[in-house]
C-alpha positions in Angstrom: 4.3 81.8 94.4 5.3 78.1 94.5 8.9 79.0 93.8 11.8 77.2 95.8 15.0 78.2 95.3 17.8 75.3 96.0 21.1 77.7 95.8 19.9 78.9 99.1 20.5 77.5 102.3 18.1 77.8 105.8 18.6 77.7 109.1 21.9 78.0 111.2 24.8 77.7 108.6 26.1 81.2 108.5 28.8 80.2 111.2 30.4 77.2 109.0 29.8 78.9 105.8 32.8 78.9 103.7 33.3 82.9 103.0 34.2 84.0 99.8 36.2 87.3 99.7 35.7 90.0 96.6 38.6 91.3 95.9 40.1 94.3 94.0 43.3 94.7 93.2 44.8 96.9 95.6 42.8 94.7 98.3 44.5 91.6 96.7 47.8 93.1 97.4 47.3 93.7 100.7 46.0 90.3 101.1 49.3 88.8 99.6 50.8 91.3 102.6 48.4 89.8 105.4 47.4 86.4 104.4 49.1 83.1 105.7 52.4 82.1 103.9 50.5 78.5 102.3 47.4 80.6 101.2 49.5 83.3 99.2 52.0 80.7 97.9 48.8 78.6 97.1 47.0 81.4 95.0 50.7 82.7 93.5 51.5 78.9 92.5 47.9 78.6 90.6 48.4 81.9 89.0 45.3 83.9 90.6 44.8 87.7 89.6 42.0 89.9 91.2 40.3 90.1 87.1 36.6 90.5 87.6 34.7 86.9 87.7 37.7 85.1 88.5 37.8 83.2 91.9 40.2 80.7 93.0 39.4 78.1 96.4 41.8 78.0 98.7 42.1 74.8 100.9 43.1 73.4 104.6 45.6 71.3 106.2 42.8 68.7 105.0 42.3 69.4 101.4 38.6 70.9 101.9 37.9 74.2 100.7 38.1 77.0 103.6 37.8 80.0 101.8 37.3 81.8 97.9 38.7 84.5 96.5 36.9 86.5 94.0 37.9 89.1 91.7 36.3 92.2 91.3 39.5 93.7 89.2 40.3 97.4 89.4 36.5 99.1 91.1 34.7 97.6 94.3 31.8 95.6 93.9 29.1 97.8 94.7 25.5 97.5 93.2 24.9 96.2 90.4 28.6 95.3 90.0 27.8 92.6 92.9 25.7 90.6 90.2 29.2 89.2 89.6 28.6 86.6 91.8 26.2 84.7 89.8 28.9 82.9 87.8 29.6 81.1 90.8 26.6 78.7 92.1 27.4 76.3 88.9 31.3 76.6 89.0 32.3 76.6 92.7 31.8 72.7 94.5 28.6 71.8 96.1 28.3 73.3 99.5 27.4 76.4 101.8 29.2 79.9 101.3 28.7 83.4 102.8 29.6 86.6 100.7 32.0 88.8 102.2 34.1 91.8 101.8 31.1 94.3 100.3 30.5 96.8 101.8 26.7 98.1 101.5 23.6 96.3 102.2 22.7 97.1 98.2 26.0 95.2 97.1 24.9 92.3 99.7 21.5 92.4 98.2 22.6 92.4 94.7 25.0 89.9 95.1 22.2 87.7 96.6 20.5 88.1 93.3 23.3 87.7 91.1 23.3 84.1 93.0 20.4 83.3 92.5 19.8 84.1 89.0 23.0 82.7 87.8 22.0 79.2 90.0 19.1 78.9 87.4 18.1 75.9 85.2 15.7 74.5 83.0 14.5 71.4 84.3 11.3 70.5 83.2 12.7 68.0 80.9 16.4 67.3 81.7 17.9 66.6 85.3 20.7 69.2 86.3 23.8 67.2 86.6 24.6 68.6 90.2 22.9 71.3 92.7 24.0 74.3 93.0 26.8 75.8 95.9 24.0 77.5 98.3 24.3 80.7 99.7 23.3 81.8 103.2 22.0 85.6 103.3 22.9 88.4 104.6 21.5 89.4 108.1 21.2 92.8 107.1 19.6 93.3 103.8 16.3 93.4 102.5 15.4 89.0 102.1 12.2 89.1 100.9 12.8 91.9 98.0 15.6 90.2 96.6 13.5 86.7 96.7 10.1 89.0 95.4 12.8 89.9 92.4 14.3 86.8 91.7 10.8 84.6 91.9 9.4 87.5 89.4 12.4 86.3 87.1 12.4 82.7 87.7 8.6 83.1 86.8 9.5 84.7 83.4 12.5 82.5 82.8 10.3 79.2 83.0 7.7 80.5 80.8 9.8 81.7 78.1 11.7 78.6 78.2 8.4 76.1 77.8 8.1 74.8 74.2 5.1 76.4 72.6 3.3 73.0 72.8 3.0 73.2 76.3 3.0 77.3 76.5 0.3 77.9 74.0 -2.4 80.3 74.6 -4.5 78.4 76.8 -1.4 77.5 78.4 -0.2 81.1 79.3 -3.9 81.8 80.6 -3.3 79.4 83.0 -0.1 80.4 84.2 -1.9 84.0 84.5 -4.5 82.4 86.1 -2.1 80.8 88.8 -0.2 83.9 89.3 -3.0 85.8 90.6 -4.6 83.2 92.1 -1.4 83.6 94.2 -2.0 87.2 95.1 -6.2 87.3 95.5 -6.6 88.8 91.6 -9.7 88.4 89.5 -8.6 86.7 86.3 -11.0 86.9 83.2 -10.6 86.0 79.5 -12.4 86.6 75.9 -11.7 84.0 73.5 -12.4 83.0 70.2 -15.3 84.5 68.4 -16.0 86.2 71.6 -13.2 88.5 70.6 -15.2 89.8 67.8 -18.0 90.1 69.7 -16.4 92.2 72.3 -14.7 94.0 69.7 -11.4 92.9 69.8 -11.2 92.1 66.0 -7.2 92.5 65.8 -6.2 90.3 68.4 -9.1 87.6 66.7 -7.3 88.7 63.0 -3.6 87.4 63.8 -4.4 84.4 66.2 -7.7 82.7 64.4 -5.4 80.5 62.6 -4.2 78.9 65.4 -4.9 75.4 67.0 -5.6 77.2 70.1 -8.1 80.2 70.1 -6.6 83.5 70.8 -7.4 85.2 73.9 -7.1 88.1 76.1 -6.1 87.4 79.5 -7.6 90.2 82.0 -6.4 90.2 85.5 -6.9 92.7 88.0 -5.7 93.2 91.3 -6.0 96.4 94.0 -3.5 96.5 96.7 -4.0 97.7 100.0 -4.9 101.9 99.5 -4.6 101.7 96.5 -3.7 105.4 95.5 -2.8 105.2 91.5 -3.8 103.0 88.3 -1.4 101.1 86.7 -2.4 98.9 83.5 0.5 96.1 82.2 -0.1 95.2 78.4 2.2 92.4 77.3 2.2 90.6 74.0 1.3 87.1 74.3 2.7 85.4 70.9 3.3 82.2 71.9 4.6 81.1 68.7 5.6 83.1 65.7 5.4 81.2 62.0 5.7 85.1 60.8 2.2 83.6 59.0 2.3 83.7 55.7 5.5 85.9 55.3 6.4 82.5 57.1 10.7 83.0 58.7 13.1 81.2 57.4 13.4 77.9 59.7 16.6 79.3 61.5 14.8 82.6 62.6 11.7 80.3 63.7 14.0 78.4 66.3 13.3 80.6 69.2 10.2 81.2 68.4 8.8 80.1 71.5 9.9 83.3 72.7 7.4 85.9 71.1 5.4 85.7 74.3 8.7 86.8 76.2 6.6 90.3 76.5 3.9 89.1 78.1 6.2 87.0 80.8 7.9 90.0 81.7 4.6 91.4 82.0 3.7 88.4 84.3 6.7 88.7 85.9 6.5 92.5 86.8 2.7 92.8 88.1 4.0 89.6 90.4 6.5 91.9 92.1 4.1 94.5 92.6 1.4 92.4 94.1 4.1 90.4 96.5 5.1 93.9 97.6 1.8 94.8 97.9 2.2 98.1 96.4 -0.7 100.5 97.0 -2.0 100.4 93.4 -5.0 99.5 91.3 -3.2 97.2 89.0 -4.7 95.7 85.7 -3.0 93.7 83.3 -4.2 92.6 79.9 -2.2 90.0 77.5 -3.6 89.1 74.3 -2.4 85.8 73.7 -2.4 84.3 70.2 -0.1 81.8 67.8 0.2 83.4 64.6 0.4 80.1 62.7 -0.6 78.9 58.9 -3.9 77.9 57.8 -6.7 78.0 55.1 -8.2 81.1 57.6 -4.5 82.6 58.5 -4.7 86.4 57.8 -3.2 87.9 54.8 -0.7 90.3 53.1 -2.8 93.2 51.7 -5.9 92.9 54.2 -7.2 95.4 56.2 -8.9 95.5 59.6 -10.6 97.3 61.9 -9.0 98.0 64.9 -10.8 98.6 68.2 -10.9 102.2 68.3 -11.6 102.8 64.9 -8.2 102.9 63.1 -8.1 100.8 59.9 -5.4 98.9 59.4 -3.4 98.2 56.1 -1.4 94.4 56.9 1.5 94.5 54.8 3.5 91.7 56.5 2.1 88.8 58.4 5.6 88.9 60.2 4.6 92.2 61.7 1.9 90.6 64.2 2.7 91.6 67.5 1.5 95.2 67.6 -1.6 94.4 66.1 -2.6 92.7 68.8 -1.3 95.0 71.2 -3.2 97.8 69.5 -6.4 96.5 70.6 -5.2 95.7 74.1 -3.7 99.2 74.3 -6.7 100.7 73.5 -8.8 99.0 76.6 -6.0 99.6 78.9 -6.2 103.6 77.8 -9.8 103.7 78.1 -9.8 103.3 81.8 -7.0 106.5 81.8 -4.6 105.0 84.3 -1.8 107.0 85.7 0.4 104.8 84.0 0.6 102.6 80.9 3.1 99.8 80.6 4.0 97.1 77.2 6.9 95.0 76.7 7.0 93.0 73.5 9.1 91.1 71.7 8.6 93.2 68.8 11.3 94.2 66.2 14.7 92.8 65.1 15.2 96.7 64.8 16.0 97.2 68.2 18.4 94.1 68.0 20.4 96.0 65.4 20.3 99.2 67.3 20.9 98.3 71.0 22.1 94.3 70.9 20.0 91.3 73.2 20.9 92.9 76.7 19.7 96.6 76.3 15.8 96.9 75.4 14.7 100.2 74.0 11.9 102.1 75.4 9.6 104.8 74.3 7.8 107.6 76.0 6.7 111.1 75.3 7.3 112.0 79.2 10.4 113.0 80.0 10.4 112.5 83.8 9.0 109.4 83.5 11.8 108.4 81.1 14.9 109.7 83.7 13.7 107.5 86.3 13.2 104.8 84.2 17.0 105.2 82.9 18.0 105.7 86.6 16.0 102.2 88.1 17.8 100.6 84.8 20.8 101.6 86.2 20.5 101.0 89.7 18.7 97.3 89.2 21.2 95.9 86.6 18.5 95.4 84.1 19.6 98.1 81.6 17.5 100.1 79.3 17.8 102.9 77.1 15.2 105.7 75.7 14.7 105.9 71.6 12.5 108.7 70.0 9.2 108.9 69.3 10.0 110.8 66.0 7.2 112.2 64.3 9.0 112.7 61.4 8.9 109.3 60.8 5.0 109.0 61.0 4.7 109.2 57.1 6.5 105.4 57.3 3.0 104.0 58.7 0.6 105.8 56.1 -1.3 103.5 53.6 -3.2 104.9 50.6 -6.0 102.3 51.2 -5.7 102.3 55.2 -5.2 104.7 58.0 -1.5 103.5 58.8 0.0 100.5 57.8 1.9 97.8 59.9 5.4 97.1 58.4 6.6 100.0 56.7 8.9 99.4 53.0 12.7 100.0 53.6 13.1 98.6 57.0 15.2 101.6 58.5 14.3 102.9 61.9 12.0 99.9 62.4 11.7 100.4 66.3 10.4 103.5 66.2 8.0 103.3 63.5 6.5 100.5 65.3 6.6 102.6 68.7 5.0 105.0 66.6 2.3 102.5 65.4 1.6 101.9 68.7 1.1 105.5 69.8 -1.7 105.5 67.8 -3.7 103.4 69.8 -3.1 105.6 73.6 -4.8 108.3 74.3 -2.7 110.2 76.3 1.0 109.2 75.2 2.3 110.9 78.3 1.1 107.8 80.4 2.5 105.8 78.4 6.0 103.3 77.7 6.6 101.3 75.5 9.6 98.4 75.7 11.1 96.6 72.4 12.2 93.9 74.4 14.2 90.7 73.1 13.7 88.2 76.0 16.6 86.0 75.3 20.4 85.6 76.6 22.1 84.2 73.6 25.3 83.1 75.8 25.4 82.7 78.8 26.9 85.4 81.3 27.0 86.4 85.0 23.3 85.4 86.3 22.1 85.4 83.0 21.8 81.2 81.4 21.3 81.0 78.1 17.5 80.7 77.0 14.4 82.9 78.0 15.2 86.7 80.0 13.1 88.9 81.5 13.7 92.0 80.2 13.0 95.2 81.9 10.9 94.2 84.7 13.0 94.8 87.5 13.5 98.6 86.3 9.5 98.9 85.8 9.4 97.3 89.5 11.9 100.0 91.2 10.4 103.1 89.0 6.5 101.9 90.2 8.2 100.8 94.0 9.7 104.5 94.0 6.5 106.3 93.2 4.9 104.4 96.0 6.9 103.9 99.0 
């Protein structure tokens, strides 16, 4: 992919890169021990303590900066603890530094990430007010799966972040169309009343309103020995009115958003084909706006979902597993070894787990550990809910085989994981992610605006299995 980082720096600057030194706070007491009298005196008089994120420059005889200290408080930075380092592309003055002091290639990897991701910006239609402090790499660690992660990202990031009148539908089937156009994949799409005709009639139900048509995106890719099947269903709302259960105008802000699923989506099958995994990969995004017309769907309709199910609609609002179900049902009737959605789906999981931790949902219990375990090991947390069928009488209908937005509102995660079990054949293949696709504030490699959720855990669970 066409993506250029600029908080990197080429060629032969490793030598006259300024090193910056993490620091813990037993190691920051033996540096007060070690280090020259003006350096100590220098970091005492500014009031510098080893507290993780903090960093202070310390100069020359000249004035210019010949070193940084970093803070990683009282635990080395190791792992995922290295993606620290992204506070400091935007903060630290323009010029080249080198990362040192960790101690595994992981840490020097991460950190590289952490970099990277916290040197993004949005700039397709403001200017950033100054570059970013570049980075040279570590001559030791793995370059091109750090840059495969953080391009994945980046991808995801930009897409989520594009208003909705230049990311609708037709938009996001081109930027599918680009990514595997990238990688050699065959991209195909069903639009409009060809939905209907190709029995797709939920996806056609929720988007037909909207100025675009509503599609689904098909791309398919098979990497070299290919030795499993792996389908990547992400939803594709690329703006969200709620229809007409229309949100509140403060709740419609981020809108933009709703397609955050399918970027991760994007995002994810783009790390796979880059590594060229041996897999059969397929991914399938129903894109749609669910907007307000004479023709919008309606509270109390039912439909007729792909594989049969009927469909009670008792909130408008509740759009983005309707159109997954009929993906969902394609993807499972090829049986792959594997089933994958991310959607922005449910203030529920909001509630439950806040905007940084993105339930999932899966009946197989390996499959769950190792996702848990890449979560961990990636710095892209997640964290397993239950597919409780005790809860299954919330999506019955008297007039319809299950309904959509269950009355009450409690335990509205799982009841739409549930809804969407209905719709896979074999659950065990399957996981589901309620994902939020948004950094309210900004932290450590993480701007404020459009996230990708959950892909890099997917990435390392799938890269596992493989390599």
């Amino acid at each position: 992919m066409d993506i250029v980082f600029d908080c990197l720096e080429t060629g032969e600057a490793g030598a006259d890169a300024i090193p910056v030194w993490s620091l813990t706070d037993e190691g920051y007491s033996a540096w007060l021990e070690t280090a020259p009298d003006a350096d100590t005196a220098w970091a005492l008089a500014n009031g510098f303590a080893p507290i993780k994120g903090e960093f202070i420059c310390l100069p020359d005889e000249g004035g210019r900066i010949k070193s940084v200290l970093f803070g990683a408080g009282d635990g080395r930075f190791d792992g995922i603890e290295a993606r620290g380092f992204g506070i400091l592309p935007l903060r630290l003055p323009e010029g080249v530094y080198r990362i040192e002091g960790l101690e595994s290639a992981d840490a020097r990897e991460q950190a590289m990430l952490g970099w990277i991701l916290g040197a993004y910006r949005f700039a397709r239609y403001k200017t950033p007010r100054r570059l970013p402090a570049r980075l040279v790499p570590s001559a030791d660690i793995d370059e091109a799966r750090v840059l495969r992660l953080a391009r994945g990202m980046t991808l995801a990031r930009d897409l989520i972040n594009t208003p909705t009148e230049e990311m609708g539908p037709e938009h996001l089937e081109a930027a599918i169309r680009k990514a595997g156009a990238a990688y050699g994949a065959s991209v195909e799409a069903i639009t409009g009343a060809a939905l209907l005709e190709n029995n797709y009639p939920l996806i056609h139900w929720v988007g037909r309103a909207g100025a675009q048509e509503p599609r689904l995106v098909d791309l398919r890719w098979d990497g070299p020995g290919a030795a499993q099947t792996i389908t990547l269903v992400g939803k594709g709302v690329c703006f969200d009115t709620g229809g007409l259960d229309i949100k509140p105008s403060a709740a419609m802000l981020i809108m933009k958003k709703d397609m955050g699923g399918a970027a991760s989506i994007l995002a994810l099958a783009t790390m796979i084909m880059d590594a060229k995994l041996p897999v059969k990969l397929r991914v399938l995004i129903p894109a749609v706006e669910n907007s307000i017309s004479s023709n919008s769907f309606r509270p109390g309709d039912v439909m007729t979902a792909r594989n049969g199910i009927t469909v009670e609609n008792r909130n408008t609002d509740a759009e983005g597993r309707l159109v997954l179900a009929d993906a969902l049902v394609e993807a499972a009737s090829e049986e792959p070894d594997l089933i994958v959605d991310m959607a922005t789906l449910t203030g529920a999981a909001r509630v439950a787990l806040g905007a940084d931790i993105p339930p999932f949902f899966t009946d197989d219990g390996d499959l769950a550990e190792a996702i848990h375990g890449a979560g961990e090991a990636m710095g892209d947390p997640v964290w397993r809910l239950p597919l409780y069928d005790g809860y299954e009488r919330d999506i019955s209908s008297s007039i319809a085989d299950i309904n959509n937005a269950p009355a009450g509102g409690m335990a509205g995660s799982i009841t739409a994981a549930l809804f969407l079990r209905r719709f896979v054949k074999n659950s065990q293949k399957w996981v589901h992610f309620d994902i939020y696709g948004w950094c309210q504030r900004a932290r450590a490699g993480r701007p404020e605006g459009g996230e990708c959720n959950a892909a890099m855990a997917m990435y390392k669970v799938i890269e596992d299995r493989c390599v």
